[in-house]
Residue, then its C-alpha position, 0 to 999 in steps of 0.5 A: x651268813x654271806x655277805x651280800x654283794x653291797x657290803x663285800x663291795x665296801x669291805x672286802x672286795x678289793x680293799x688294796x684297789x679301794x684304798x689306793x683309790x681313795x688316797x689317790x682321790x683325797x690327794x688330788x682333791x686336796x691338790x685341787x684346793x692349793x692349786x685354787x690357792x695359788x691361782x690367786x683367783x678366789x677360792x671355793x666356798x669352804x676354803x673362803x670360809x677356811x680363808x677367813x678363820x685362818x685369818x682371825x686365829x692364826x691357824x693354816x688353811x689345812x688346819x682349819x679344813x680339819x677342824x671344820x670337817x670335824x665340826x661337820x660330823x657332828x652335824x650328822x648326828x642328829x641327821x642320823x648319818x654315818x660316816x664310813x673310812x672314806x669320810x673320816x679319810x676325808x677329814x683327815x687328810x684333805x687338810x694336810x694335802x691341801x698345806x702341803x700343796x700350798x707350801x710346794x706349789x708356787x704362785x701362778x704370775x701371769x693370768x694365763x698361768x692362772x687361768x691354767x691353774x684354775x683349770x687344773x684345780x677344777x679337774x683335780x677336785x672333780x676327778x679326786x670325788x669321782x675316786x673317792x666317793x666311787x669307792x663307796x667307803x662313805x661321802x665327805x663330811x660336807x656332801x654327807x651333810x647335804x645327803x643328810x638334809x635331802x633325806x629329810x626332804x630338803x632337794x639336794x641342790x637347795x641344800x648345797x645351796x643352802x650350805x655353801x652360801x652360808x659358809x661362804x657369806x661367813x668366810x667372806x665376812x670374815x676376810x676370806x678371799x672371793x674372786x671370778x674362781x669362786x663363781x666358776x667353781x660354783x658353775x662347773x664343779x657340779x658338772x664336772x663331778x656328775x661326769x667324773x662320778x659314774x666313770x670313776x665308780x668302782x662296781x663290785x667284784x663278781x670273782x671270789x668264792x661268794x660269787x654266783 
């Protein structure tokens, strides 16, 4: 049987080109996450949940973004989502970058420098899931969550909302670390990502021997 258009775009139109880009994307949205890190300006809603855990169970904030994200797909079971490589990608490796750039990168000083960082952190994540997510090899286990939801008639900018102030009230209850970059990432990294998304989207290949 031939393989339509949809699932040789995901599989086997270009699997290199995707996969590079889906590493490329994971790494730069995990750079994103240490840069706000070392801002020292507040973190996002997940890493001020991760923030928070670490704190209590002496666990790094890359081992704690793992295991959150595993605990998120199980979530998607009775949502009856289902992850593809770039979602269990995602689970994997955002973590560990994320460490590693905590560990590599130096805290930003002055506030011009975290300003700076700040701006880079926004840029990393949106340009990271405009990549990875353009692959089409499966969203992140957080945006799946949110589709999920939607899918069961839930807006998706309720369910954002819904999810991320959740996991942001517990993480600040807990310890994790809120600043003025937690609110600006809340106002811009919507924007950003609806940007770099259609220009960062792989189209499906219309060369090879299935092509018409």
């Amino acid at each position: 049987m031939t393989a339509t258009p949809l699932s040789r775009s995901r599989w086997s139109d270009r699997p290199v080109v995707r996969s590079v880009r889906l590493l490329a994307g994971l790494v730069l949205f995990g750079l994103g996450l240490a840069l706000l890190v070392r801002a020292g300006l507040g973190l996002d809603p997940w890493t001020v949940f991760a923030s928070g855990v670490s704190q209590r169970f002496h666990l790094t904030l890359g081992e704690v973004t793992v295991i959150s994200s595993a605990g998120v797909l199980l979530l998607w079971i009775p949502l009856r989502q289902r992850p593809g490589l770039g979602t269990v990608a995602n689970a994997l490796l955002v973590g560990p970058v994320l460490d590693l750039g905590v560990a590599l990168l130096p805290t930003a000083g002055p506030l011009a420098l975290q300003i700076v960082y700040l701006v880079l952190a926004l840029l990393c994540i949106a340009v990271g899931t405009g990549l990875y997510v353009g692959v089409g090899w499966g969203p992140g286990p957080r945006d799946g969550l949110m589709t999920g939801l939607h899918r069961l008639g839930v807006p998706i900018y309720l369910a954002r909302i819904l999810i991320e102030g959740s996991v942001l009230l517990v993480g600040w209850l807990l310890g994790g670390t809120v600043g003025v970059a937690t609110v600006v990432f809340a106002l811009t990294v919507g924007p950003l990502v609806g940007r770099a998304m259609p220009l960062l989207a792989l189209a499906p290949s219309t060369a090879g021997p299935t092509a018409r």
